[in-house]
N, C-alpha and C positions, 0 to 999 in steps of 0.2 A: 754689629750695627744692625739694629732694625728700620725698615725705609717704609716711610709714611707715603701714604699718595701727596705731590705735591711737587714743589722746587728743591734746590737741594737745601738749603735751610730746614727743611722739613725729616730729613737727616740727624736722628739723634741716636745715642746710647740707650739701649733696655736697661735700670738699675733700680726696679723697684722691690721694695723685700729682701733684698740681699745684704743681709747683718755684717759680712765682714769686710774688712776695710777695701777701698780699691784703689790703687796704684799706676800714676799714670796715664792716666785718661786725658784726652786732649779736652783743657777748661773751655768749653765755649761760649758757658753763662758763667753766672756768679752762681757759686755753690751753697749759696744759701738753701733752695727748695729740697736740696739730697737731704740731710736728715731730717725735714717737714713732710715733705711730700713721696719721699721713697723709701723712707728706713733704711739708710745705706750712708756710709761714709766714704770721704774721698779725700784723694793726696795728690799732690803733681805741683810741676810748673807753670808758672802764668807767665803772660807779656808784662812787661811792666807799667805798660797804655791801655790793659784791659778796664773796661768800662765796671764801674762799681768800687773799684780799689780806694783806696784813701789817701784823696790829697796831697796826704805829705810826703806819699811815698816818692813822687818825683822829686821834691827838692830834698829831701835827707841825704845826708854824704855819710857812708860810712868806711872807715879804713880797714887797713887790714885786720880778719879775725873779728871782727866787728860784726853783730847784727843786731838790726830794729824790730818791733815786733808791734804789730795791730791787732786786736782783737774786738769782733762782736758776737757776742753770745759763744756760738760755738764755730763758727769760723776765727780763723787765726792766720794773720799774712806777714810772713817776713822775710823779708833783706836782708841777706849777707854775701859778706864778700871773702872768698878764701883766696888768700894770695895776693897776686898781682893781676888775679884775674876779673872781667866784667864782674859787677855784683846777680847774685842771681836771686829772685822772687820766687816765692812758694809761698803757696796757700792750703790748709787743713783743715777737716772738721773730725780728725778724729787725735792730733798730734797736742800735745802740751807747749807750751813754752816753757824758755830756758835752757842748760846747755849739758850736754852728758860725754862724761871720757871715752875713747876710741880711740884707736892702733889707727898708724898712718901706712903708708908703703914702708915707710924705710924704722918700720917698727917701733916707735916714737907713741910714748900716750900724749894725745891732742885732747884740748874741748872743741865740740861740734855742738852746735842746735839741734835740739832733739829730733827736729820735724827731719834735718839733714840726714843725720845719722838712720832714722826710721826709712829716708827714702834711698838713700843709698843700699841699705839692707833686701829693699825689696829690688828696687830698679837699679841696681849697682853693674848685675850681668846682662840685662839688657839693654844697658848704655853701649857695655863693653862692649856684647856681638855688634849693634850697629857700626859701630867704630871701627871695629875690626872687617865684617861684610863689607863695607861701603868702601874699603881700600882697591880689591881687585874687583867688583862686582861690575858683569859687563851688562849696565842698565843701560837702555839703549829706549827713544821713544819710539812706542810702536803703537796702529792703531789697534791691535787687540789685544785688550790688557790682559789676557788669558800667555801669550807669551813675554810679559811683563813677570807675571807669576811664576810661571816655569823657571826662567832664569834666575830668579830670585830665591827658588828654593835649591836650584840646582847650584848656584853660591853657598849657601846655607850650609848644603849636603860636606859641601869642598872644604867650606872652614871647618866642620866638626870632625871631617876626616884629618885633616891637617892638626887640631888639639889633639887627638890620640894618638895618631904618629909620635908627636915630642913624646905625649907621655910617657911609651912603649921604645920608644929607638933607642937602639943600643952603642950606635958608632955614633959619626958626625951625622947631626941634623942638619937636615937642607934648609935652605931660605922656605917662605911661602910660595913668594916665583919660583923657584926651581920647584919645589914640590908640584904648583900645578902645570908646568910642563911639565914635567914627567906624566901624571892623570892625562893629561892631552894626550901622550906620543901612546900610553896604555890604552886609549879608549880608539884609536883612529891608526891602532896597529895592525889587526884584524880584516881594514877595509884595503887592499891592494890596490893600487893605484890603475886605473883602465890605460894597456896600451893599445893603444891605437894602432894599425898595420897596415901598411900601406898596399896595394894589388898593384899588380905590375904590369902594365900595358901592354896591350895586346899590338901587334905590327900593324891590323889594321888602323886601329888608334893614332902611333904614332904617323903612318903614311896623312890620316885626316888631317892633323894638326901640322903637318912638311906644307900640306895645298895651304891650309890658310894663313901660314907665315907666310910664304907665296906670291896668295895675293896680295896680301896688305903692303907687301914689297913694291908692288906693280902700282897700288893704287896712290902711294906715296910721293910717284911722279907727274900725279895732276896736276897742271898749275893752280893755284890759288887764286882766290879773287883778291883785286888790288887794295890794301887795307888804306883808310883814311889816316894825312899824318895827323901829328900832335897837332893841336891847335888851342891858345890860349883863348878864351871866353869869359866876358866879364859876366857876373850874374845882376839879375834883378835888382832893384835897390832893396837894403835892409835884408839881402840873402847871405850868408857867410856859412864858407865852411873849412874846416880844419883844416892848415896846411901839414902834406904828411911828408914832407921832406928830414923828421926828424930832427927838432927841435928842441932842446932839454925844456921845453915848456909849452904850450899850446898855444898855440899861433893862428890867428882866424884870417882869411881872406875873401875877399871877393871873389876871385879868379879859381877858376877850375881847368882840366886841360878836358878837351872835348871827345878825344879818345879814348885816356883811360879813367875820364870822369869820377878823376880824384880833386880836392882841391889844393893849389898851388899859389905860394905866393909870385908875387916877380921878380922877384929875385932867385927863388930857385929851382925857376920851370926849365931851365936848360941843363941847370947843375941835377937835377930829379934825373933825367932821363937820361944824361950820362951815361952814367950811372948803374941805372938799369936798362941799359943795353937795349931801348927801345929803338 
Protein backbone atom coordinates (compact mmCIF):
# COMPACT_ATOMS: atom_id res chain seq x y z
CA UNK A 1 0.00 0.00 0.00
CA UNK A 2 1.36 3.37 -1.05
CA UNK A 3 -0.03 6.34 1.52
CA UNK A 4 -0.86 9.61 -0.16
CA UNK A 5 -0.60 12.74 2.10
CA UNK A 6 -4.06 13.06 3.28
CA UNK A 7 -7.19 11.03 5.30
CA UNK A 8 -7.24 7.74 5.08
CA UNK A 9 -9.46 7.45 2.00
CA UNK A 10 -6.35 8.73 0.49
CA UNK A 11 -5.10 5.17 1.11
CA UNK A 12 -4.84 3.27 -2.17
CA UNK A 13 -3.05 0.31 -3.97
CA UNK A 14 0.04 1.08 -6.46
CA UNK A 15 -1.18 -0.93 -9.72
CA UNK A 16 -0.14 0.74 -12.58
CA UNK A 17 1.68 -0.98 -15.45
CA UNK A 18 1.41 -4.28 -13.95
CA UNK A 19 0.27 -6.63 -16.96
CA UNK A 20 -0.46 -9.67 -14.83
CA UNK A 21 -3.50 -10.56 -13.29
CA UNK A 22 -4.02 -9.60 -9.58
CA UNK A 23 -5.86 -11.50 -6.98
CA UNK A 24 -7.48 -10.49 -4.14
CA UNK A 25 -7.26 -6.93 -3.55
CA UNK A 26 -9.66 -5.52 -1.26
CA UNK A 27 -12.54 -3.72 -4.15
CA UNK A 28 -12.86 -0.42 -2.87
CA UNK A 29 -13.99 1.29 -6.08
CA UNK A 30 -15.52 -0.18 -9.06
CA UNK A 31 -12.84 -1.67 -11.13
CA UNK A 32 -13.58 -0.19 -14.17
CA UNK A 33 -10.34 2.47 -14.24
CA UNK A 34 -7.69 -0.90 -13.78
CA UNK A 35 -7.61 -1.66 -17.30
CA UNK A 36 -8.15 2.24 -18.47
CA UNK A 37 -6.13 3.83 -16.51
CA UNK A 38 -3.54 1.29 -15.14
CA UNK A 39 -2.92 -1.60 -17.44
CA UNK A 40 -3.48 -4.22 -14.96
CA UNK A 41 -6.29 -6.56 -14.35
CA UNK A 42 -8.11 -7.59 -11.19
CA UNK A 43 -10.16 -10.42 -9.49
CA UNK A 44 -11.71 -10.65 -5.83
CA UNK A 45 -14.73 -10.45 -3.80
CA UNK A 46 -17.20 -7.54 -3.54
CA UNK A 47 -19.95 -6.74 -0.96
CA UNK A 48 -22.95 -7.29 -2.54
CA UNK A 49 -24.22 -3.28 -1.50
CA UNK A 50 -20.99 -2.14 -3.25
CA UNK A 51 -21.89 1.15 -5.04
CA UNK A 52 -21.81 0.75 -8.97
CA UNK A 53 -23.03 -3.09 -9.23
CA UNK A 54 -26.10 -3.78 -11.15
CA UNK A 55 -29.55 -3.54 -9.81
CA UNK A 56 -30.61 -6.72 -10.30
CA UNK A 57 -28.00 -8.23 -8.53
CA UNK A 58 -29.97 -7.63 -5.15
CA UNK A 59 -33.24 -9.06 -6.12
CA UNK A 60 -31.89 -12.34 -8.30
CA UNK A 61 -32.50 -15.50 -6.33
CA UNK A 62 -30.24 -18.16 -7.23
CA UNK A 63 -30.40 -21.88 -6.11
CA UNK A 64 -28.11 -24.30 -5.59
CA UNK A 65 -25.02 -24.55 -8.29
CA UNK A 66 -26.75 -21.67 -9.93
CA UNK A 67 -25.00 -18.47 -11.19
CA UNK A 68 -25.83 -15.03 -12.75
CA UNK A 69 -23.62 -13.19 -14.62
CA UNK A 70 -23.27 -9.25 -15.67
CA UNK A 71 -21.16 -7.93 -17.92
CA UNK A 72 -19.78 -4.36 -19.17
CA UNK A 73 -17.35 -4.23 -21.46
CA UNK A 74 -14.59 -5.94 -19.79
CA UNK A 75 -15.73 -6.14 -16.21
CA UNK A 76 -17.78 -9.10 -15.44
CA UNK A 77 -19.91 -9.61 -11.90
CA UNK A 78 -21.38 -12.88 -10.78
CA UNK A 79 -23.52 -14.61 -8.27
CA UNK A 80 -23.20 -17.83 -7.24
CA UNK A 81 -24.11 -19.92 -4.70
CA UNK A 82 -22.31 -23.43 -3.83
CA UNK A 83 -24.25 -25.39 -1.55
CA UNK A 84 -26.42 -24.49 1.11
CA UNK A 85 -24.11 -21.78 1.56
CA UNK A 86 -24.73 -17.44 1.40
CA UNK A 87 -24.34 -16.80 -2.38
CA UNK A 88 -21.12 -15.09 -2.93
CA UNK A 89 -20.32 -12.03 -5.48
CA UNK A 90 -17.18 -11.69 -7.65
CA UNK A 91 -16.24 -9.25 -9.94
CA UNK A 92 -13.39 -9.58 -12.98
CA UNK A 93 -11.75 -7.76 -15.62
CA UNK A 94 -9.71 -10.44 -16.74
CA UNK A 95 -12.09 -13.86 -16.00
CA UNK A 96 -14.64 -15.16 -18.89
CA UNK A 97 -17.91 -16.32 -18.18
CA UNK A 98 -19.45 -19.53 -18.20
CA UNK A 99 -18.51 -22.72 -16.27
CA UNK A 100 -15.41 -25.26 -16.50
CA UNK A 101 -14.97 -28.90 -14.87
CA UNK A 102 -12.95 -29.27 -11.57
CA UNK A 103 -12.22 -32.09 -8.70
CA UNK A 104 -14.10 -31.39 -5.55
CA UNK A 105 -12.61 -32.61 -2.07
CA UNK A 106 -14.13 -35.84 -2.05
CA UNK A 107 -12.83 -36.24 -5.71
CA UNK A 108 -15.87 -35.73 -7.68
CA UNK A 109 -15.84 -33.84 -11.33
CA UNK A 110 -18.09 -30.54 -10.45
CA UNK A 111 -18.84 -27.55 -12.89
CA UNK A 112 -17.66 -24.23 -11.41
CA UNK A 113 -17.64 -20.64 -13.00
CA UNK A 114 -14.79 -19.98 -14.44
CA UNK A 115 -14.04 -16.68 -12.63
CA UNK A 116 -14.50 -19.50 -9.21
CA UNK A 117 -12.33 -21.89 -10.38
CA UNK A 118 -9.52 -19.08 -11.48
CA UNK A 119 -9.98 -17.59 -7.92
CA UNK A 120 -9.82 -20.48 -6.11
CA UNK A 121 -6.62 -21.37 -7.98
CA UNK A 122 -4.99 -18.40 -6.92
CA UNK A 123 -6.46 -17.44 -3.53
CA UNK A 124 -7.61 -21.14 -2.50
CA UNK A 125 -4.28 -21.28 -0.01
CA UNK A 126 -4.61 -18.07 1.24
CA UNK A 127 -8.05 -18.56 2.31
CA UNK A 128 -6.86 -21.68 3.82
CA UNK A 129 -3.78 -20.17 5.97
CA UNK A 130 -6.35 -17.57 7.25
CA UNK A 131 -8.70 -20.02 8.29
CA UNK A 132 -6.32 -22.14 9.84
CA UNK A 133 -3.98 -18.98 11.62
CA UNK A 134 -7.09 -17.31 12.93
CA UNK A 135 -8.03 -20.53 14.96
CA UNK A 136 -5.08 -20.44 17.77
CA UNK A 137 -3.70 -16.86 16.92
CA UNK A 138 -3.35 -14.84 20.18
CA UNK A 139 -4.46 -11.44 18.51
CA UNK A 140 -4.87 -9.35 21.32
CA UNK A 141 -5.55 -5.19 20.82
CA UNK A 142 -2.74 -3.35 21.35
CA UNK A 143 -1.71 0.19 21.08
CA UNK A 144 1.30 -0.63 19.07
CA UNK A 145 0.68 -2.29 16.00
CA UNK A 146 4.35 -3.29 15.72
CA UNK A 147 3.28 -6.11 18.45
CA UNK A 148 0.31 -6.77 16.47
CA UNK A 149 2.76 -7.91 13.79
CA UNK A 150 5.07 -9.91 15.78
CA UNK A 151 2.43 -12.02 17.09
CA UNK A 152 0.96 -12.47 13.84
CA UNK A 153 3.95 -13.69 12.24
CA UNK A 154 5.01 -15.54 15.26
CA UNK A 155 1.55 -17.57 14.57
CA UNK A 156 2.51 -17.83 10.93
CA UNK A 157 5.89 -19.16 12.01
CA UNK A 158 3.82 -22.03 14.52
CA UNK A 159 1.35 -23.06 11.74
CA UNK A 160 4.02 -23.87 9.11
CA UNK A 161 5.93 -25.55 11.67
CA UNK A 162 3.01 -27.67 12.58
CA UNK A 163 2.18 -28.49 8.37
CA UNK A 164 5.79 -30.13 8.26
CA UNK A 165 5.54 -31.98 11.51
CA UNK A 166 2.25 -33.95 9.83
CA UNK A 167 4.16 -34.09 6.87
CA UNK A 168 7.47 -35.86 8.28
CA UNK A 169 6.00 -37.75 11.59
CA UNK A 170 6.31 -40.92 11.72
CA UNK A 171 4.16 -42.16 14.94
CA UNK A 172 1.00 -40.57 16.31
CA UNK A 173 0.49 -36.93 15.31
CA UNK A 174 -0.38 -34.55 17.98
CA UNK A 175 -3.50 -32.30 18.00
CA UNK A 176 -2.42 -28.55 16.93
CA UNK A 177 -2.92 -27.71 20.83
CA UNK A 178 -0.89 -30.19 21.90
CA UNK A 179 1.62 -29.47 19.43
CA UNK A 180 1.90 -25.84 20.42
CA UNK A 181 2.15 -26.76 23.98
CA UNK A 182 4.74 -28.61 23.61
CA UNK A 183 6.79 -25.26 21.35
CA UNK A 184 5.73 -23.44 24.67
CA UNK A 185 7.15 -25.91 27.34
CA UNK A 186 10.35 -26.06 24.41
CA UNK A 187 10.86 -22.38 24.29
CA UNK A 188 10.29 -21.39 28.38
CA UNK A 189 12.45 -24.66 29.32
CA UNK A 190 15.73 -22.96 29.22
CA UNK A 191 14.38 -20.03 31.64
CA UNK A 192 14.49 -21.47 35.43
CA UNK A 193 12.14 -20.26 37.41
CA UNK A 194 13.76 -17.51 40.19
CA UNK A 195 13.66 -18.93 43.65
CA UNK A 196 13.40 -16.59 45.97
CA UNK A 197 15.20 -17.21 49.49
CA UNK A 198 14.34 -16.18 52.42
CA UNK A 199 17.43 -14.59 55.14
CA UNK A 200 16.95 -15.55 58.35
CA UNK A 201 16.67 -13.01 61.27
CA UNK A 202 18.84 -12.00 63.14
CA UNK A 203 18.05 -12.10 67.30
CA UNK A 204 18.34 -8.50 67.25
CA UNK A 205 15.36 -8.53 64.70
CA UNK A 206 13.41 -10.74 66.43
CA UNK A 207 13.94 -8.97 70.05
CA UNK A 208 12.69 -5.53 67.88
CA UNK A 209 9.66 -7.13 66.71
CA UNK A 210 8.91 -9.13 70.88
CA UNK A 211 8.99 -4.73 71.86
CA UNK A 212 6.41 -3.88 69.39
CA UNK A 213 3.93 -6.69 69.75
CA UNK A 214 4.51 -5.54 73.15
CA UNK A 215 3.41 -2.42 72.91
CA UNK A 216 0.53 -2.86 70.70
CA UNK A 217 -0.66 -5.26 73.53
CA UNK A 218 -0.49 -2.42 76.10
CA UNK A 219 -1.98 0.16 73.73
CA UNK A 220 -5.09 -2.12 73.22
CA UNK A 221 -6.26 -1.30 76.59
CA UNK A 222 -7.02 2.31 76.10
CA UNK A 223 -10.42 2.99 76.39
CA UNK A 224 -12.27 4.02 73.33
CA UNK A 225 -14.22 6.87 72.79
CA UNK A 226 -18.06 6.29 73.22
CA UNK A 227 -19.25 5.54 69.68
CA UNK A 228 -22.82 7.00 68.65
CA UNK A 229 -25.82 4.48 68.52
CA UNK A 230 -27.71 3.41 65.58
CA UNK A 231 -30.16 5.97 64.78
CA UNK A 232 -32.90 6.09 62.17
CA UNK A 233 -32.97 9.51 59.96
CA UNK A 234 -35.30 10.40 57.57
CA UNK A 235 -33.82 12.03 54.53
CA UNK A 236 -34.62 15.13 52.59
CA UNK A 237 -37.71 14.98 50.44
CA UNK A 238 -37.06 13.34 46.87
CA UNK A 239 -33.77 11.81 48.45
CA UNK A 240 -33.65 7.85 48.28
CA UNK A 241 -31.27 5.40 48.83
CA UNK A 242 -30.89 1.69 48.45
CA UNK A 243 -32.06 -0.49 51.17
CA UNK A 244 -29.12 -3.01 51.71
CA UNK A 245 -30.65 -5.40 53.97
CA UNK A 246 -30.68 -7.84 50.92
CA UNK A 247 -33.54 -7.92 49.05
CA UNK A 248 -33.86 -10.21 45.93
CA UNK A 249 -34.50 -6.88 44.17
CA UNK A 250 -33.92 -3.27 44.82
CA UNK A 251 -35.71 -1.67 47.24
CA UNK A 252 -35.37 2.32 47.69
CA UNK A 253 -36.04 4.26 50.95
CA UNK A 254 -36.01 7.23 52.62
CA UNK A 255 -34.55 6.27 55.76
CA UNK A 256 -30.75 5.72 56.37
CA UNK A 257 -29.24 4.76 59.85
CA UNK A 258 -27.00 7.72 60.98
CA UNK A 259 -24.15 5.51 61.99
CA UNK A 260 -23.34 3.39 59.57
CA UNK A 261 -24.87 5.64 56.94
CA UNK A 262 -26.21 2.86 54.85
CA UNK A 263 -29.78 3.19 53.63
CA UNK A 264 -32.47 1.15 55.51
CA UNK A 265 -35.90 0.63 55.08
CA UNK A 266 -38.39 0.35 58.40
CA UNK A 267 -38.89 -2.43 58.51
CA UNK A 268 -35.57 -3.84 58.44
CA UNK A 269 -33.45 -1.33 60.54
CA UNK A 270 -33.51 -3.54 63.62
CA UNK A 271 -33.54 -7.00 61.68
CA UNK A 272 -29.95 -5.20 59.54
CA UNK A 273 -28.30 -4.82 62.74
CA UNK A 274 -29.02 -7.89 64.32
CA UNK A 275 -27.51 -9.32 62.41
CA UNK A 276 -24.46 -7.71 61.97
CA UNK A 277 -23.70 -7.70 65.46
CA UNK A 278 -23.78 -3.92 65.64
Amino acid sequence: MIGFKGATPSLRQYLPNKHHARFGIKVCTLQRPLPDQCATTATGTVRRNRVGLPDALQGTQVLRNEVAEWRQGSLLCVKYKDGNKTPVHLISTACSGGFSQTTNRQGERVSRPNIVVEYNKIMGGVDLKDTKLYAYLPDRRTVKWTTKVAFYLLGTALLNSYIIYKKHATGRILTRMNFTMSVIDELVKKYEPHKVRYRRRTREEIEERQQQTFVTQINTNIPVPHTPPHKMVKLPKKKLRNCVAGHNHRVRSNYICARCNVGLCVTCFHGYHDTHHH
